[in-house]
TORBAKOL-716161 format. One record per atom (N, C-alpha, C): x, y, z; residue in one letter; residue number from 1. Coordinates in steps of 0.02 Angstrom, whole numbers. Example, Ala and Ser with C-alpha at 12.3 -4.5 7.8 and 13.67 -1.06 7.14 Angstrom:
// TORBAKOL-716161
+--------+--------+--------+---------+-----+
:      X :      Y :      Z : residuo : num :
+--------+--------+--------+---------+-----+
:    660 :   -284 :    390 :       a :   1 :
:    615 :   -225 :    390 :       a :   1 :
:    660 :   -165 :    390 :       a :   1 :
:    642 :   -112 :    354 :       s :   2 :
:    684 :    -53 :    357 :       s :   2 :
:    645 :      2 :    394 :       s :   2 :
+--------+--------+--------+---------+-----+
***
This chain:
// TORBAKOL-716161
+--------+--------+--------+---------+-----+
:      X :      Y :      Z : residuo : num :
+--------+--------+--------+---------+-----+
:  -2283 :  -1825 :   -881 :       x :   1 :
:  -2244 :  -1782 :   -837 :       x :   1 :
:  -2170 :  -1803 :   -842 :       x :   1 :
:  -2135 :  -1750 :   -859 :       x :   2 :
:  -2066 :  -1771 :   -861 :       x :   2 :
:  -2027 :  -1790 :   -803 :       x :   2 :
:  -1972 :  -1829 :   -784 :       x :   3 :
:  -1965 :  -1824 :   -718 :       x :   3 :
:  -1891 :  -1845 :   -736 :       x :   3 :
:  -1815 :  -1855 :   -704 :       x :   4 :
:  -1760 :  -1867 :   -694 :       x :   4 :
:  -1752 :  -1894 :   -619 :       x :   4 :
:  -1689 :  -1932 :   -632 :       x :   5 :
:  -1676 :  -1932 :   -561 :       x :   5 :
:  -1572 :  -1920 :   -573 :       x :   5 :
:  -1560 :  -1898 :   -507 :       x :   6 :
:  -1490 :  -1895 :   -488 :       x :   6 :
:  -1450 :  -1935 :   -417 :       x :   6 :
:  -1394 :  -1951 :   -440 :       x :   7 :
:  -1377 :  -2007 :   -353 :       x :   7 :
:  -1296 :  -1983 :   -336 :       x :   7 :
:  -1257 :  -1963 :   -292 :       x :   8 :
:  -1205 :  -1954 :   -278 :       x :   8 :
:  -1182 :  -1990 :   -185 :       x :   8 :
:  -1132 :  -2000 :   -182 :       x :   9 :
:  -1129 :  -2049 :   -129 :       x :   9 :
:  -1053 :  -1982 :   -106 :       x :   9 :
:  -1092 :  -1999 :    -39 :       x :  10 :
:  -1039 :  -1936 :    -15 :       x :  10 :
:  -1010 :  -1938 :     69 :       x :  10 :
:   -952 :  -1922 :     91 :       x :  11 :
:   -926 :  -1974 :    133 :       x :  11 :
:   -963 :  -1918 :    209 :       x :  11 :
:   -996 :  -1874 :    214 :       x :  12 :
:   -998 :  -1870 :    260 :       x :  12 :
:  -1084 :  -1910 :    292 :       x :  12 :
:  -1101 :  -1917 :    381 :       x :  13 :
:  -1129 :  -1933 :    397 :       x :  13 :
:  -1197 :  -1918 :    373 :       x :  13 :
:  -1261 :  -1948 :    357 :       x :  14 :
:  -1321 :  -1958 :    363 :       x :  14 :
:  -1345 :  -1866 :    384 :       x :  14 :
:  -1334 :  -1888 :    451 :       x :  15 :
:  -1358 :  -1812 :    490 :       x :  15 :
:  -1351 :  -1758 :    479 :       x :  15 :
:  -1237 :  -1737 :    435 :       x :  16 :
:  -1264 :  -1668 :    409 :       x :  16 :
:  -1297 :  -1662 :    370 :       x :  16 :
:  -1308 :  -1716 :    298 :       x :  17 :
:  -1354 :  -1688 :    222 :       x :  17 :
:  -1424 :  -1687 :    277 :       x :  17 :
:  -1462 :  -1731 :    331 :       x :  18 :
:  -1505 :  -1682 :    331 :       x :  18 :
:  -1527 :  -1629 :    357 :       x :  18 :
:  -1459 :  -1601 :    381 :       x :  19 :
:  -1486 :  -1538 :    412 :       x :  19 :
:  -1463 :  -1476 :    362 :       x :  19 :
:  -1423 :  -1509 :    323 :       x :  20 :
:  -1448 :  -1463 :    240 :       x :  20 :
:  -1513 :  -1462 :    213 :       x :  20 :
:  -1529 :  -1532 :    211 :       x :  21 :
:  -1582 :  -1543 :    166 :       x :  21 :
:  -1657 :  -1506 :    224 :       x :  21 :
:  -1656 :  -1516 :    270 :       x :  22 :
:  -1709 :  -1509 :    299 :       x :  22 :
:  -1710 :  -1460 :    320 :       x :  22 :
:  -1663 :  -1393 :    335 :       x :  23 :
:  -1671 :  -1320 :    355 :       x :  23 :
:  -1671 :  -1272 :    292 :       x :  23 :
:  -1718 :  -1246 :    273 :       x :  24 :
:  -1751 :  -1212 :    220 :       x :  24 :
:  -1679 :  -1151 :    205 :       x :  24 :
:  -1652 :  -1123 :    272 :       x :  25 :
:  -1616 :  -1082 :    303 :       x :  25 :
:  -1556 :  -1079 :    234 :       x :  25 :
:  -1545 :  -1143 :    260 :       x :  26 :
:  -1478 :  -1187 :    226 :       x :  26 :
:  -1473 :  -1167 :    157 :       x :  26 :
:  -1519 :  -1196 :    138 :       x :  27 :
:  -1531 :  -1172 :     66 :       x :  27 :
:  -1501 :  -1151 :     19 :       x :  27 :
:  -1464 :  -1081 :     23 :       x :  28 :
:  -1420 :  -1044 :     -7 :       x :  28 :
:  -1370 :  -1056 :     -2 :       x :  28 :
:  -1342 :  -1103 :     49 :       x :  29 :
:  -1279 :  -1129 :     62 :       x :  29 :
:  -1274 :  -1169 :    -11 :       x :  29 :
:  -1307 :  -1212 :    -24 :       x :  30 :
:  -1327 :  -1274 :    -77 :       x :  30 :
:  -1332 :  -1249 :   -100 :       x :  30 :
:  -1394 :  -1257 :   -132 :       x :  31 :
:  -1462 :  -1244 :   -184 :       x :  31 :
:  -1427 :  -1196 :   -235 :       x :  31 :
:  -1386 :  -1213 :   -291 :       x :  32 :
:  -1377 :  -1160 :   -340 :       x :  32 :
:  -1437 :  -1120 :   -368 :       x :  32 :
:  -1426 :  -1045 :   -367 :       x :  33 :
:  -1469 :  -1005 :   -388 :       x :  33 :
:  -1511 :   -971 :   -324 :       x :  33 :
:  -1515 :  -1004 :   -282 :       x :  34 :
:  -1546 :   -981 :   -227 :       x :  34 :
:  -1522 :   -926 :   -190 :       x :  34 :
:  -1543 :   -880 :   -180 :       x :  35 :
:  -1522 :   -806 :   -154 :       x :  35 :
:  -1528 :   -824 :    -97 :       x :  35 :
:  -1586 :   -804 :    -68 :       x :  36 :
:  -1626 :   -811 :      2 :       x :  36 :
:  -1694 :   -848 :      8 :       x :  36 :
:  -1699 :   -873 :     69 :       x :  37 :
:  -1766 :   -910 :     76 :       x :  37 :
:  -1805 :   -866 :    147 :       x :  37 :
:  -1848 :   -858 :    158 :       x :  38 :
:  -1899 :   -835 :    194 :       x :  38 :
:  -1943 :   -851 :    233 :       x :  38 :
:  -1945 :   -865 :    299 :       x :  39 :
:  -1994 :   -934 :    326 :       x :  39 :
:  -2059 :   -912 :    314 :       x :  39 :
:  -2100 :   -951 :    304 :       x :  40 :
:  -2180 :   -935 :    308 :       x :  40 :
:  -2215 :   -974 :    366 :       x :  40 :
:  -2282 :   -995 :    329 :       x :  41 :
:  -2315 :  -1037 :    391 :       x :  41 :
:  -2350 :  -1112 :    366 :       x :  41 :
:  -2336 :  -1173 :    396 :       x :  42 :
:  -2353 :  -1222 :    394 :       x :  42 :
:  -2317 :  -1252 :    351 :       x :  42 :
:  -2265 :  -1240 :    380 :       x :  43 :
:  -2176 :  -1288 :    319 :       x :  43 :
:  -2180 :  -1248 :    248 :       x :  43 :
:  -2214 :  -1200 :    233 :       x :  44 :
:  -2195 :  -1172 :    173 :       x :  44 :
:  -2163 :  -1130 :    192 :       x :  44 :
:  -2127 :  -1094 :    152 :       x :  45 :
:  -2057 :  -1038 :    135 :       x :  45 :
:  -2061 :  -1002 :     63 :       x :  45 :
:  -2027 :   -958 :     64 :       x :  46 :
:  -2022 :   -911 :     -2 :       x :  46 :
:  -1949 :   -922 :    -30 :       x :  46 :
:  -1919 :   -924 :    -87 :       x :  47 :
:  -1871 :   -925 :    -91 :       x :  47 :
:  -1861 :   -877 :   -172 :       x :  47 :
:  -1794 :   -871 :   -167 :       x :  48 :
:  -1801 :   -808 :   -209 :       x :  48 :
:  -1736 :   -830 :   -236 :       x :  48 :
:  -1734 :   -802 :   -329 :       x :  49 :
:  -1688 :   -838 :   -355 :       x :  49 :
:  -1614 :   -795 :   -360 :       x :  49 :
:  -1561 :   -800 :   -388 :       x :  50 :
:  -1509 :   -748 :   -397 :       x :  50 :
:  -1543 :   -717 :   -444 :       x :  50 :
:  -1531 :   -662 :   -465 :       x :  51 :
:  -1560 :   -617 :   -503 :       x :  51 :
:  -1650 :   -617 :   -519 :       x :  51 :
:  -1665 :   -639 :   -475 :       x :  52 :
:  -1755 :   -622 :   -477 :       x :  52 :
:  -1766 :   -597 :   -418 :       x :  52 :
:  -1729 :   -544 :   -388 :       x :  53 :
:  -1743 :   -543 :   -294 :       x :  53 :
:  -1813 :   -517 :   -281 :       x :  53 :
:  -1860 :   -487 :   -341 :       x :  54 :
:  -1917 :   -476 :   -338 :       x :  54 :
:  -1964 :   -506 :   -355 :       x :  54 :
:  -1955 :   -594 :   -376 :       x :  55 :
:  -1994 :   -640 :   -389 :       x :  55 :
:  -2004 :   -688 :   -339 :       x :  55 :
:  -2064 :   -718 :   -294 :       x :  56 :
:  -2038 :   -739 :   -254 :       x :  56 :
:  -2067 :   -826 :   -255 :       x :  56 :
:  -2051 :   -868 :   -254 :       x :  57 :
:  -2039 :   -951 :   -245 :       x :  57 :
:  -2074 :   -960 :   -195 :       x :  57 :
:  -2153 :   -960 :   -193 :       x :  58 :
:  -2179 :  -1006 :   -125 :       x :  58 :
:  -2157 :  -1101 :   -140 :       x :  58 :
:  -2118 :  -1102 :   -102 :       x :  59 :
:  -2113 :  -1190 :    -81 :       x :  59 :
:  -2153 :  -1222 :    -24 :       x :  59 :
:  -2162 :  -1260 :    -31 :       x :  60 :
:  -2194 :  -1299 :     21 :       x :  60 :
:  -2126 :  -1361 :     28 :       x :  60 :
:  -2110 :  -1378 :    104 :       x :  61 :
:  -2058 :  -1433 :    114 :       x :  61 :
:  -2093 :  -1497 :    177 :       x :  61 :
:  -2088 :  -1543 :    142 :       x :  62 :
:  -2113 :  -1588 :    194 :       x :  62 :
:  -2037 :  -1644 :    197 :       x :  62 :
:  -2062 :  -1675 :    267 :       x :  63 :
:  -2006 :  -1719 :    263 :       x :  63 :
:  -2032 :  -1810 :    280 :       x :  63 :
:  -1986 :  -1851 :    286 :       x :  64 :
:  -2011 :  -1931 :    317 :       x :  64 :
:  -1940 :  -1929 :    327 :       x :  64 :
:  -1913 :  -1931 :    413 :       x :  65 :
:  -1878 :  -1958 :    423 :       x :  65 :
:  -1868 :  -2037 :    435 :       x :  65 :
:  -1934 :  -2071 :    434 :       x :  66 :
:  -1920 :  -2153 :    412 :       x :  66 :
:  -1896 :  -2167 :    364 :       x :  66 :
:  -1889 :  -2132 :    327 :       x :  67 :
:  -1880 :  -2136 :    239 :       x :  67 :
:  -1844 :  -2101 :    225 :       x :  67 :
:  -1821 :  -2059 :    269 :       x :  68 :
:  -1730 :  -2001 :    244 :       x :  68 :
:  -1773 :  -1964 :    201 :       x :  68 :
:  -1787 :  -1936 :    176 :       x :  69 :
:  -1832 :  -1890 :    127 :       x :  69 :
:  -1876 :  -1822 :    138 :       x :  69 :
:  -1847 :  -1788 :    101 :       x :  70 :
:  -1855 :  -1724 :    104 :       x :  70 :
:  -1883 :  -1707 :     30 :       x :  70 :
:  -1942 :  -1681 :     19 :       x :  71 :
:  -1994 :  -1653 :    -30 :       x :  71 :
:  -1997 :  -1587 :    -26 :       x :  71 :
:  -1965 :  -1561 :    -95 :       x :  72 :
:  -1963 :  -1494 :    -82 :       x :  72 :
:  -2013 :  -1471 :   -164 :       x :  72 :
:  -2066 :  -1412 :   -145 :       x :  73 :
:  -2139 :  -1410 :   -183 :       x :  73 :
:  -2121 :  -1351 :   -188 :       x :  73 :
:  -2127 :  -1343 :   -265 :       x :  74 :
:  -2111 :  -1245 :   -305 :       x :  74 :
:  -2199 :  -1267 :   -304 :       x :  74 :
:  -2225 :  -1212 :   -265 :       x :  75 :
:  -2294 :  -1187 :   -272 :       x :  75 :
:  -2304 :  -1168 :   -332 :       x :  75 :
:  -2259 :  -1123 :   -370 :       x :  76 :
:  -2295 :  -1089 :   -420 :       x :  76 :
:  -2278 :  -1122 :   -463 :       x :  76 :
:  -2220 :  -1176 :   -499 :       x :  77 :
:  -2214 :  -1207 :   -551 :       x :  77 :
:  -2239 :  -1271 :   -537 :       x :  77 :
:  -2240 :  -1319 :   -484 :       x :  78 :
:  -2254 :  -1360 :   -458 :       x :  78 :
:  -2205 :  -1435 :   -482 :       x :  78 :
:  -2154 :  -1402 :   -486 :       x :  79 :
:  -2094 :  -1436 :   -498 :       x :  79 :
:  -2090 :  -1470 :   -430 :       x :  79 :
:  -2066 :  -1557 :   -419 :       x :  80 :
:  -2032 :  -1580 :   -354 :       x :  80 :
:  -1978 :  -1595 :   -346 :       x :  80 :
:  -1952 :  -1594 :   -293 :       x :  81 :
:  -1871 :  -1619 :   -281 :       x :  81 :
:  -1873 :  -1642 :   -211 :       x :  81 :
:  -1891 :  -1728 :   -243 :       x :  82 :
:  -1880 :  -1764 :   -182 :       x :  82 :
:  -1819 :  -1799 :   -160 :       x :  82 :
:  -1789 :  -1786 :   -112 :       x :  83 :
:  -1725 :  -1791 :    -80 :       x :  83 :
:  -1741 :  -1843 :    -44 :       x :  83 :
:  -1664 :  -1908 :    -50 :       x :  84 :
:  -1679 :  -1953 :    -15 :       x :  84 :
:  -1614 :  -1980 :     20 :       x :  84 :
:  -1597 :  -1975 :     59 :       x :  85 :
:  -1529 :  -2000 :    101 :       x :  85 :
:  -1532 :  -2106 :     94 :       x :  85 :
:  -1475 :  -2128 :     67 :       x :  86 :
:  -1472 :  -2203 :     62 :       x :  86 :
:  -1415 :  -2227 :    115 :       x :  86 :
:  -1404 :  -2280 :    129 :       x :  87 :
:  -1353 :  -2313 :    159 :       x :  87 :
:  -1292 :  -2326 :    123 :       x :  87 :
:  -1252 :  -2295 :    120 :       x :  88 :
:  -1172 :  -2308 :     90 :       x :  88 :
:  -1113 :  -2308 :    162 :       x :  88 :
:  -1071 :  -2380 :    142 :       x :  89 :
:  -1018 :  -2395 :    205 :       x :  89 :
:   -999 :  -2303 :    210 :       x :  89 :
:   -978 :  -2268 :    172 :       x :  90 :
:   -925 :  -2224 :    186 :       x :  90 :
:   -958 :  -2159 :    219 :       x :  90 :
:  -1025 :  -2158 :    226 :       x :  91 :
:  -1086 :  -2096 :    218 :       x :  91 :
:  -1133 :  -2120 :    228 :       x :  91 :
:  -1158 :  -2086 :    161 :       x :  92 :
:  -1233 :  -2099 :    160 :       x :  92 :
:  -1224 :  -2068 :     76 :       x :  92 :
:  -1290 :  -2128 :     44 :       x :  93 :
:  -1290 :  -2087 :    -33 :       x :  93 :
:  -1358 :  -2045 :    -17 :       x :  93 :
:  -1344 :  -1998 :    -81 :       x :  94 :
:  -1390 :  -1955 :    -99 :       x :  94 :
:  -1425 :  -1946 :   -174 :       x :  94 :
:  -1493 :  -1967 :   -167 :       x :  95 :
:  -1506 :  -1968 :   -223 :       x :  95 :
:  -1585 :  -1911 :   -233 :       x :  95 :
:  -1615 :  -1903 :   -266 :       x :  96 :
:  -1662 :  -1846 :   -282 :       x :  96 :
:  -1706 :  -1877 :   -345 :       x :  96 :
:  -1759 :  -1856 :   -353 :       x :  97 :
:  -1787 :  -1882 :   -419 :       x :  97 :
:  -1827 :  -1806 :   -430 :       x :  97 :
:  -1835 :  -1763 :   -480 :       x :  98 :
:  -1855 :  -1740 :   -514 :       x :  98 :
:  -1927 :  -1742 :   -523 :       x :  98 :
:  -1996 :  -1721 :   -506 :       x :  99 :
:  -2054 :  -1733 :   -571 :       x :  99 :
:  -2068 :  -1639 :   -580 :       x :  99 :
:  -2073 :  -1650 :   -655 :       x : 100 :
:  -2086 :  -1589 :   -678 :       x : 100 :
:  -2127 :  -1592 :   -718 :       x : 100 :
:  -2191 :  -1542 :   -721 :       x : 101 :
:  -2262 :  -1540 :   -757 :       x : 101 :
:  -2251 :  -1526 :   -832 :       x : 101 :
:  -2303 :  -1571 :   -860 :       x : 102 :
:  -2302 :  -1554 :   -922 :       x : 102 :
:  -2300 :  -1477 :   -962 :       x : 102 :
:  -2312 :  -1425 :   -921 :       x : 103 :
:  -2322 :  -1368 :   -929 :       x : 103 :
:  -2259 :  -1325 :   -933 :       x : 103 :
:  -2221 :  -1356 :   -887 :       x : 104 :
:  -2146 :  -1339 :   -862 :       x : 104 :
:  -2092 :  -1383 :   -911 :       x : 104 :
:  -2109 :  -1430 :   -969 :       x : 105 :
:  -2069 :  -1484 :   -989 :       x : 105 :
:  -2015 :  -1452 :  -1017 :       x : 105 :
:  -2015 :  -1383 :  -1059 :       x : 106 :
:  -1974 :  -1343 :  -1098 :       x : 106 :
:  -1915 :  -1345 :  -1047 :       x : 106 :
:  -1919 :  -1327 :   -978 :       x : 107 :
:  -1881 :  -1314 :   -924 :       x : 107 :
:  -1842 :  -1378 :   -899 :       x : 107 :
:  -1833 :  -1443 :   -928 :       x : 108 :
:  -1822 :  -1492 :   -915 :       x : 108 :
:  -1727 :  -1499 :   -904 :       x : 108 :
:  -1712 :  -1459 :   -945 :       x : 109 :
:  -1635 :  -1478 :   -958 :       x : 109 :
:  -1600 :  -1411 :   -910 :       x : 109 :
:  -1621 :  -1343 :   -904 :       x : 110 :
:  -1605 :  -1312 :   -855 :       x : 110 :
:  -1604 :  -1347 :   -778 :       x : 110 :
:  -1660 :  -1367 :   -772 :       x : 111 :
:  -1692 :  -1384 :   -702 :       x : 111 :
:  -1624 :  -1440 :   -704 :       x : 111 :
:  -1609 :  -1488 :   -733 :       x : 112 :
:  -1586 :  -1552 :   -739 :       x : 112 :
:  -1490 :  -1514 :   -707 :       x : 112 :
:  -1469 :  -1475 :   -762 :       x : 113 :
:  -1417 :  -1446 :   -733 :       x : 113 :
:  -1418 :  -1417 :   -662 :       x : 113 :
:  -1477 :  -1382 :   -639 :       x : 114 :
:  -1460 :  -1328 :   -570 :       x : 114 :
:  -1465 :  -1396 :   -526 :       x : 114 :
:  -1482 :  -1439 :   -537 :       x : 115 :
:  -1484 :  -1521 :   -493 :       x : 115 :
:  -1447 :  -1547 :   -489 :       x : 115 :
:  -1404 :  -1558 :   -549 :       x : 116 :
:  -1353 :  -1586 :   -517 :       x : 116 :
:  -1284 :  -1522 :   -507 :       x : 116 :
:  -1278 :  -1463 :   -503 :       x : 117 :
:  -1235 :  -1446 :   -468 :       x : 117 :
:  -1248 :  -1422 :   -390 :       x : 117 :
:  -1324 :  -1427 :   -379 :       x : 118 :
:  -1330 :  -1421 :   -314 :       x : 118 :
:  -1323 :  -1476 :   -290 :       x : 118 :
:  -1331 :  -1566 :   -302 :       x : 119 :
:  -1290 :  -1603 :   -258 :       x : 119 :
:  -1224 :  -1591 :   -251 :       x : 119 :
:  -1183 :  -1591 :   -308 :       x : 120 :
:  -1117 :  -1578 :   -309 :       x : 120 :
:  -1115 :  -1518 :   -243 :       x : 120 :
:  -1154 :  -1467 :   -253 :       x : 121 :
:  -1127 :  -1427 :   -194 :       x : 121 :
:  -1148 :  -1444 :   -109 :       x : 121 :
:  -1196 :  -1473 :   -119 :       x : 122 :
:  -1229 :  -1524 :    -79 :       x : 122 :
:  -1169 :  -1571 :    -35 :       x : 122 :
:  -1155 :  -1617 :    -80 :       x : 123 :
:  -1096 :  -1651 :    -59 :       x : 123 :
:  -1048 :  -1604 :    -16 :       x : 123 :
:  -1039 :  -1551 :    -48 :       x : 124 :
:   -969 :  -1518 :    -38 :       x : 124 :
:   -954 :  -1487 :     18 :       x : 124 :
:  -1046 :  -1457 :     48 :       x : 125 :
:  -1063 :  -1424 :     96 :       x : 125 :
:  -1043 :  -1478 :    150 :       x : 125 :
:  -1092 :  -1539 :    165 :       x : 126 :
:  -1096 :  -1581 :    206 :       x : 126 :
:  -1031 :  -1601 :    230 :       x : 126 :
:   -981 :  -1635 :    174 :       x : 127 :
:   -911 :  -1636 :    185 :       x : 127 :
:   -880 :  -1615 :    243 :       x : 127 :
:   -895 :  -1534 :    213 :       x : 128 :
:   -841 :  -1481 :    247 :       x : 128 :
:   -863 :  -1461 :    331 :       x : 128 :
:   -933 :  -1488 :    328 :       x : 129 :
:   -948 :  -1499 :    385 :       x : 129 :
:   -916 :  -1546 :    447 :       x : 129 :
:   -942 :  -1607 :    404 :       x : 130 :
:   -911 :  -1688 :    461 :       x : 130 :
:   -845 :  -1665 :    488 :       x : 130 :
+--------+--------+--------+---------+-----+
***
């Protein structure tokens, strides 16, 4: 299984990335490519991509706030993106690790880009928040 990881250290507080990371809502704020998300039932959501508005992304999102971490589950590709808030003096870092199915491996270097410009936007969001 292929997997990556990404880390950016970013000066605002802990609390806004997770109320990026942890409101599905949010999403589109971040999440490059992400149109809209859709609540469902039992922490899953629909999310829908820019130009696929008729394809739709069941995710499943779980979280561990002991562990800062946010798991976000493409139902249908079964791609993960586990989100993890670290301790940095200035913030808090942010780092994510990637696992993507052997099935999905072709998709490795797309997936790898929309990741890291959604921390970058990630960062950018939280920022403009604090």
């Amino acid at each position: 299984m292929p997997d990556f990881s990404e880390r950016s250290d970013c000066a605002a507080p802990p609390e806004e990335v997770w109320k990026l990371l942890h409101d599905p809502e949010r999403f589109p704020d971040w999440w490059v490519g992400t149109e809209r998300v859709e609540p469902g039932d039992e922490g899953a959501v629909t999310r829908y991509l820019d130009g696929w508005p008729d394809f739709p992304m069941p995710t499943s999102i779980t979280s561990r706030r002991d562990g800062g971490a946010v798991v976000i589950s493409c139902l249908r590709s079964d791609i993960v993106h586990e989100w993890t808030l670290l301790p940095s003096p200035a913030g808090c870092g942010i780092a994510v690790l990637v696992r993507i199915p052997e099935a999905e491996a072709a998709r490795l270097d797309p997936v790898r880009a929309e990741v890291r410009a959604s921390l970058a936007r990630l960062v950018e969001v939280a920022e403009a928040a604090a």
